[in-house]
N, CA, C and O atoms as a GROMACS GRO file, in nm:
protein
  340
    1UNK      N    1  -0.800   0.728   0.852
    1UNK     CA    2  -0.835   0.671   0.980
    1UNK      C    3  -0.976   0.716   1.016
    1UNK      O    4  -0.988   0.837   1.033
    2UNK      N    5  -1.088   0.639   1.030
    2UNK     CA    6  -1.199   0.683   1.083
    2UNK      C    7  -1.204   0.576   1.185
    2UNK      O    8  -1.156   0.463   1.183
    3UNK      N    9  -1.288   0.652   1.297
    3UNK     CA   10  -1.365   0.579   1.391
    3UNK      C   11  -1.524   0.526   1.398
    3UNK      O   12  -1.628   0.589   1.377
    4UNK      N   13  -1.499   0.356   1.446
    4UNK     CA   14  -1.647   0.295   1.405
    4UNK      C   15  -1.651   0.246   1.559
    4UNK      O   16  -1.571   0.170   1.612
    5UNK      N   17  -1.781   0.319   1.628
    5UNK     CA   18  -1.797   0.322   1.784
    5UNK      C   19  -1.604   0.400   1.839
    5UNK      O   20  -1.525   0.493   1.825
    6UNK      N   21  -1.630   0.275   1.902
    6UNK     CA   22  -1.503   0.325   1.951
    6UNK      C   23  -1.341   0.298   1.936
    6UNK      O   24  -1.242   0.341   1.995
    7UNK      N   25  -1.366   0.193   1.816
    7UNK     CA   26  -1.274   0.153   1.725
    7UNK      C   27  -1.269   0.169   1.621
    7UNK      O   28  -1.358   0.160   1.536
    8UNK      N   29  -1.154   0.197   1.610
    8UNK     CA   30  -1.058   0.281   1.474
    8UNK      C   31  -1.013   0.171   1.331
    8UNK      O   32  -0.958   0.061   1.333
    9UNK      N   33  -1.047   0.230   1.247
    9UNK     CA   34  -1.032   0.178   1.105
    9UNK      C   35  -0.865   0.224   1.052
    9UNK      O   36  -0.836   0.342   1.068
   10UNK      N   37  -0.776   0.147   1.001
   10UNK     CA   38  -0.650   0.199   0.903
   10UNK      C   39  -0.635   0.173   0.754
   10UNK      O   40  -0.629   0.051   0.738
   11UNK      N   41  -0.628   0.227   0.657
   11UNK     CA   42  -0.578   0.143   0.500
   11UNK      C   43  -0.451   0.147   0.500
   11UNK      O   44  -0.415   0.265   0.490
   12UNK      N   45  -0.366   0.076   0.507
   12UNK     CA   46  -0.240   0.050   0.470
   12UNK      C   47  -0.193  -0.085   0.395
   12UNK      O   48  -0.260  -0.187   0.414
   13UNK      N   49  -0.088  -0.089   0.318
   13UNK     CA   50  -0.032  -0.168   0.238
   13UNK      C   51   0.059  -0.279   0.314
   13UNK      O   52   0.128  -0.251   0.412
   14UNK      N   53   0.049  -0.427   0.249
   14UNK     CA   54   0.076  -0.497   0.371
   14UNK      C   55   0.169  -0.505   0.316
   14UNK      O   56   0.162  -0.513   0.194
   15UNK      N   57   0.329  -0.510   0.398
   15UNK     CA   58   0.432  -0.570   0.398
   15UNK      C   59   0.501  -0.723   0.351
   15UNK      O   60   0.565  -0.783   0.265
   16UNK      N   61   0.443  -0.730   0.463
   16UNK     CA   62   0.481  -0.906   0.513
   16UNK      C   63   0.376  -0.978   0.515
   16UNK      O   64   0.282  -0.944   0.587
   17UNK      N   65   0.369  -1.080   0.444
   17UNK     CA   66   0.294  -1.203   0.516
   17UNK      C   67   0.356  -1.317   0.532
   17UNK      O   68   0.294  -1.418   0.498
   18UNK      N   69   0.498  -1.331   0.587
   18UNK     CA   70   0.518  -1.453   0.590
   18UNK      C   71   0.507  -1.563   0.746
   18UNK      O   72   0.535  -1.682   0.760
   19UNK      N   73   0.466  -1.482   0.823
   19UNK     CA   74   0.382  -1.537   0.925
   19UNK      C   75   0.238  -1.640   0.946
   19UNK      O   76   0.152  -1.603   0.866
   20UNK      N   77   0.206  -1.719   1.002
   20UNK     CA   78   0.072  -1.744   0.966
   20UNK      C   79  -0.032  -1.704   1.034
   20UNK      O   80  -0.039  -1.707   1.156
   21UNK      N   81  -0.094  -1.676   0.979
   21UNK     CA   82  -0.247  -1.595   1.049
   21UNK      C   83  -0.158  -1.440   1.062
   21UNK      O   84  -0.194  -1.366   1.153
   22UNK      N   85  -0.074  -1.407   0.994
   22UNK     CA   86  -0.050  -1.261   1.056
   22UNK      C   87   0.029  -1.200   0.977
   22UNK      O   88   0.140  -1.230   0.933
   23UNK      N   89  -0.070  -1.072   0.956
   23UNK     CA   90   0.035  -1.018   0.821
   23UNK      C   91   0.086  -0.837   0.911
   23UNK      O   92   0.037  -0.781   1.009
   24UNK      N   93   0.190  -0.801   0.826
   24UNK     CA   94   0.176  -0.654   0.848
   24UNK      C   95   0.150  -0.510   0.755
   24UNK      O   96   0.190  -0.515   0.639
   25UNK      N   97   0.098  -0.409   0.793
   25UNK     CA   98   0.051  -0.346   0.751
   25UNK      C   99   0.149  -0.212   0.768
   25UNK      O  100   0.194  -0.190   0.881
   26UNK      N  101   0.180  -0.134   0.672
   26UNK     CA  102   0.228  -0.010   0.707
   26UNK      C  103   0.144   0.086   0.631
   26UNK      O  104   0.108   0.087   0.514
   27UNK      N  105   0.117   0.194   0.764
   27UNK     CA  106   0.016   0.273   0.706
   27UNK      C  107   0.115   0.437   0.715
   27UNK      O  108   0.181   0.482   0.808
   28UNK      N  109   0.097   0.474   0.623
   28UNK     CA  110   0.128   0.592   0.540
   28UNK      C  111   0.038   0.740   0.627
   28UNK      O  112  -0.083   0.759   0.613
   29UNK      N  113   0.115   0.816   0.698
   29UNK     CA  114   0.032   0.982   0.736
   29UNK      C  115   0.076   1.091   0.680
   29UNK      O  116   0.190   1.122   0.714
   30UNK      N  117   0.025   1.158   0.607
   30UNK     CA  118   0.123   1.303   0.581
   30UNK      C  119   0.015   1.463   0.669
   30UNK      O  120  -0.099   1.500   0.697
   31UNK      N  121   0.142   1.498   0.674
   31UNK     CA  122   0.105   1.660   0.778
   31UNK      C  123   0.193   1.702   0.737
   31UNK      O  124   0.293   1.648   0.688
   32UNK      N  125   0.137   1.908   0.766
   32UNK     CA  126   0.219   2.041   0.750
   32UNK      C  127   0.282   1.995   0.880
   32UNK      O  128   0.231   1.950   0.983
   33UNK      N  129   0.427   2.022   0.841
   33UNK     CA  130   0.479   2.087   0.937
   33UNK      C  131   0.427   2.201   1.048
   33UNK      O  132   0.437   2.314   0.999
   34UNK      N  133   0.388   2.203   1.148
   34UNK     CA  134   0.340   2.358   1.201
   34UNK      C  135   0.461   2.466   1.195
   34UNK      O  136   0.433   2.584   1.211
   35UNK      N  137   0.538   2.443   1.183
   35UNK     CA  138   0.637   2.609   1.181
   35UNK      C  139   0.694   2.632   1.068
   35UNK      O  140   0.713   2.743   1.020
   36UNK      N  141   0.738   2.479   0.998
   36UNK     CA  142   0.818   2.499   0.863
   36UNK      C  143   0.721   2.542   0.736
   36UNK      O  144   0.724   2.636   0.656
   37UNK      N  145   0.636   2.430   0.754
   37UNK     CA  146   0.485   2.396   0.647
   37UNK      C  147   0.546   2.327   0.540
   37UNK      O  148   0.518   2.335   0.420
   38UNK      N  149   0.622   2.268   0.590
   38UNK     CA  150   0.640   2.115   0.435
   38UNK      C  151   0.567   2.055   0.492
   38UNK      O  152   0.503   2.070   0.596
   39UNK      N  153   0.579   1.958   0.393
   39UNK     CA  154   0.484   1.854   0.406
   39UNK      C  155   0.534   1.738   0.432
   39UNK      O  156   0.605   1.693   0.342
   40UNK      N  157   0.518   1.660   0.544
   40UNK     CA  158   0.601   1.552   0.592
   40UNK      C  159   0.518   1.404   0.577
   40UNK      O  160   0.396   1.401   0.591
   41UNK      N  161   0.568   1.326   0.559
   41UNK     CA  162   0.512   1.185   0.556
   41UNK      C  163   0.595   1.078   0.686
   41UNK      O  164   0.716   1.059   0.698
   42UNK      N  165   0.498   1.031   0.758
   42UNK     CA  166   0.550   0.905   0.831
   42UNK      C  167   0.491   0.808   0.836
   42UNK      O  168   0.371   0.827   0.816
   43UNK      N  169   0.529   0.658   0.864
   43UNK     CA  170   0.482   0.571   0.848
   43UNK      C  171   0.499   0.463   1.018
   43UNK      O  172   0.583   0.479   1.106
   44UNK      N  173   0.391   0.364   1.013
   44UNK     CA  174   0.384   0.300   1.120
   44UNK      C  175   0.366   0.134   1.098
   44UNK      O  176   0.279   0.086   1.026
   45UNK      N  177   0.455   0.064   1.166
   45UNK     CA  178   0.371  -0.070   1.135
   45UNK      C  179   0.303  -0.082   1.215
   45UNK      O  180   0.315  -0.026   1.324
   46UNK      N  181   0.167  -0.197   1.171
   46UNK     CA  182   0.077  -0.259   1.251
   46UNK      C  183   0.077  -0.379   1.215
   46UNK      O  184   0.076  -0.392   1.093
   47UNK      N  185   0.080  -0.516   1.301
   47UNK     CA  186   0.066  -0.633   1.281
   47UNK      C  187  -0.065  -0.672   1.337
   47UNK      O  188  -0.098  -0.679   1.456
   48UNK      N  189  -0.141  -0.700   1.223
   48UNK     CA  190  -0.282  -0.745   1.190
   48UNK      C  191  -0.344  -0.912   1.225
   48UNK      O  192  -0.268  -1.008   1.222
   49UNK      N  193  -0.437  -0.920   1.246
   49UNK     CA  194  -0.467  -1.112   1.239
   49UNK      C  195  -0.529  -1.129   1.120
   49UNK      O  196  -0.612  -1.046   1.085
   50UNK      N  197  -0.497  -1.243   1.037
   50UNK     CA  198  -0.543  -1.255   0.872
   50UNK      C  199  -0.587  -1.409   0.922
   50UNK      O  200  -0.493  -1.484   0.947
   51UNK      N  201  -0.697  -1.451   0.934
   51UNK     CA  202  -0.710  -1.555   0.996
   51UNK      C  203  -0.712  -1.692   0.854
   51UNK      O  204  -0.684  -1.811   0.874
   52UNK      N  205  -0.753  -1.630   0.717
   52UNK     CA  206  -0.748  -1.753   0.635
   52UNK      C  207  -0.603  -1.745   0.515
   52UNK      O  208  -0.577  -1.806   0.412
   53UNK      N  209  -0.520  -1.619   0.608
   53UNK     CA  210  -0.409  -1.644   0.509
   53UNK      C  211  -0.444  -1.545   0.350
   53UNK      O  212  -0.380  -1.567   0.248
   54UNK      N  213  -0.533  -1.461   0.356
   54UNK     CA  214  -0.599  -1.402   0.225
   54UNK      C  215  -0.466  -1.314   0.137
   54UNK      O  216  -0.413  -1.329   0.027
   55UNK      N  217  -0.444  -1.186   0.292
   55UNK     CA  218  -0.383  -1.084   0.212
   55UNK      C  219  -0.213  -1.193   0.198
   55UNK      O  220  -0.157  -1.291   0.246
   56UNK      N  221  -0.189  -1.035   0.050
   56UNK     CA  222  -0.023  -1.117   0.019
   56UNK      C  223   0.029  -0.970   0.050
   56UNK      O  224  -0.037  -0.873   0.087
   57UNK      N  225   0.186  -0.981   0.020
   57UNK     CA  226   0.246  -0.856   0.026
   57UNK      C  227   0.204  -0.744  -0.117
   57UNK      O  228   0.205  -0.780  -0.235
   58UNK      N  229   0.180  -0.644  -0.081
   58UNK     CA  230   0.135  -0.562  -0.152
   58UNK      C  231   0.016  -0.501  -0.152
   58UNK      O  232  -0.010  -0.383  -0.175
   59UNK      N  233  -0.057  -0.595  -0.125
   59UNK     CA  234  -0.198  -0.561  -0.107
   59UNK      C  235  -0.293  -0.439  -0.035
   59UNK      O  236  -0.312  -0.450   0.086
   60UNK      N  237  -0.336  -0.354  -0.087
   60UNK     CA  238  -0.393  -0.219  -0.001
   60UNK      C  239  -0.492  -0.280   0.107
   60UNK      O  240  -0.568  -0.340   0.032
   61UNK      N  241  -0.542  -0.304   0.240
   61UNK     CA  242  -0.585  -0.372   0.295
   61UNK      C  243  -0.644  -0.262   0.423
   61UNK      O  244  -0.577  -0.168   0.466
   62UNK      N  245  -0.811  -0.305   0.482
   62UNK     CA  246  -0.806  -0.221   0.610
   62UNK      C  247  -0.817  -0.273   0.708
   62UNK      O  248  -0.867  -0.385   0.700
   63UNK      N  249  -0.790  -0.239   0.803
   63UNK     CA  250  -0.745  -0.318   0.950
   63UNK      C  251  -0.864  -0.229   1.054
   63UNK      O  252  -0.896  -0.112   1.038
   64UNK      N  253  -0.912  -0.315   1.153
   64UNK     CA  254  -0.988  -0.266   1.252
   64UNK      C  255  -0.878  -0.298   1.393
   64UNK      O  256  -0.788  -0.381   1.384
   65UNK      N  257  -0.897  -0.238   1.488
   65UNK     CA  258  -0.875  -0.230   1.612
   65UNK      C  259  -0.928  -0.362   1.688
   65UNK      O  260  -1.037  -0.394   1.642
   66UNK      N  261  -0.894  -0.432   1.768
   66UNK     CA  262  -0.991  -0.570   1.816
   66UNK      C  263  -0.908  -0.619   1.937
   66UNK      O  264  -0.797  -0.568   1.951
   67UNK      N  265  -0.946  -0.707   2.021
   67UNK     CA  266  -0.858  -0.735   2.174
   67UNK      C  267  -0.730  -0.810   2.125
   67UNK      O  268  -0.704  -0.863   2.018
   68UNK      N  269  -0.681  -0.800   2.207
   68UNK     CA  270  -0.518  -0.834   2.169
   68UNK      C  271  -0.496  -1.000   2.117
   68UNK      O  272  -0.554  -1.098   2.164
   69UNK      N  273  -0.435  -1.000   2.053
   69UNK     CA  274  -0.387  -1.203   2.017
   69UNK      C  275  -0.340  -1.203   2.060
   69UNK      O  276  -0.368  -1.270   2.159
   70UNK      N  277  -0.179  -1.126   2.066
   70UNK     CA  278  -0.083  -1.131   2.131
   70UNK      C  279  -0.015  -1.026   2.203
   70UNK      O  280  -0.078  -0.924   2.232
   71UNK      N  281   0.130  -1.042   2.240
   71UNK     CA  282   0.165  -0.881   2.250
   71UNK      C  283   0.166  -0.771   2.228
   71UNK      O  284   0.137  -0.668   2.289
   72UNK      N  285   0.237  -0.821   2.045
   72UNK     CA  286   0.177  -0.679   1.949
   72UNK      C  287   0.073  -0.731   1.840
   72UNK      O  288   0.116  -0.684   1.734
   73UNK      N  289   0.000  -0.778   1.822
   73UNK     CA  290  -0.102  -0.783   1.749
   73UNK      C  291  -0.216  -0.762   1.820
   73UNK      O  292  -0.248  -0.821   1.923
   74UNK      N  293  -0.288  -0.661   1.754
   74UNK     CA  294  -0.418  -0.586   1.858
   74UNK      C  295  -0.477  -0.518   1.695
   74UNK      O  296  -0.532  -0.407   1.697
   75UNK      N  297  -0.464  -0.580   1.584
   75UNK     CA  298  -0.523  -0.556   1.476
   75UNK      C  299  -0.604  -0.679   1.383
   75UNK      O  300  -0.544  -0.785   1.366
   76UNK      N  301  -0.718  -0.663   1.333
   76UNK     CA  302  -0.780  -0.753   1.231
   76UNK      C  303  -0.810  -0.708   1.141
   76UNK      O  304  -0.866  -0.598   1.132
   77UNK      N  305  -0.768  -0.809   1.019
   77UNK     CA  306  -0.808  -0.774   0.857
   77UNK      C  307  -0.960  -0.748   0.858
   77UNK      O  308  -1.042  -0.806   0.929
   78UNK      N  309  -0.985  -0.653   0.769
   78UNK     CA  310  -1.133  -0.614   0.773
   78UNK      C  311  -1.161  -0.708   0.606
   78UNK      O  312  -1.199  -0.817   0.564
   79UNK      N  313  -1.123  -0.608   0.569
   79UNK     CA  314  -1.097  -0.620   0.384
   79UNK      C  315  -1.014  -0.619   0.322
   79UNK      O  316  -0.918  -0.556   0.367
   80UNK      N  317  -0.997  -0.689   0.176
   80UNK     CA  318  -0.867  -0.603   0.109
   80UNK      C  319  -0.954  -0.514   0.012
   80UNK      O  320  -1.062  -0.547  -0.038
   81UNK      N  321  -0.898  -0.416  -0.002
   81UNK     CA  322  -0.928  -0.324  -0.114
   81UNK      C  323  -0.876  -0.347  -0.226
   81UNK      O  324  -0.956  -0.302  -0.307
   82UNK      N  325  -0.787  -0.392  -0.282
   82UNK     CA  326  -0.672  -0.393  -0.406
   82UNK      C  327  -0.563  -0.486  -0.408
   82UNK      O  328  -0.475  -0.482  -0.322
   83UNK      N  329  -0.563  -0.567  -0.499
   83UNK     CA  330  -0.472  -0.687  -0.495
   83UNK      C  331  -0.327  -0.645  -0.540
   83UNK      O  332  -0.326  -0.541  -0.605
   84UNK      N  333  -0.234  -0.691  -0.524
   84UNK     CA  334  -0.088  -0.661  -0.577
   84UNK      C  335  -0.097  -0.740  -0.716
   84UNK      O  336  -0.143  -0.854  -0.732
   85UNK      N  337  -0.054  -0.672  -0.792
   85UNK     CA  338  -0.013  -0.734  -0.947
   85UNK      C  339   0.019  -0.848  -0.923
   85UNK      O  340   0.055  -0.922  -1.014
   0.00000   0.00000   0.00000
């Protein structure tokens, strides 16, 4: 996750695209535990705007922050990084 101004960048792997114009993204965090110190992984969806239909499922993809489309879509495809086999 980096920040560009004041909006935030994600890479995550898209799920779904069987929507149009809208795919989803689940992005992957891992952290120490603070008391235990394993190492934990969680994940989040984000539903993205894909405006020409590009990404498919699988695809490593980064998403920017941008004004809302809808309720929950408040994400846009930037790039894909890596195509699915």
């Amino acid at each position: 996750m980096t920040t560009i101004g004041r909006k935030q960048t994600k890479t995550g792997v898209v799920v779904s695209d069987k929507m149009d114009k809208t795919i989803v993204v689940r992005v992957e965090r891992q952290y120490t535990h603070p008391l235990y110190k394993k190492t934990v992984r969680q994940h989040k969806n984000f539903k993205a705007h894909d405006d020409n239909n590009e990404a498919k499922a699988g695809d490593v993809v980064q998403i920017r922050e941008h004004r809302p489309f809808s309720k929950d879509k408040t994400w846009i495809l930037t790039k894909i990084i890596e195509k699915s086999k």
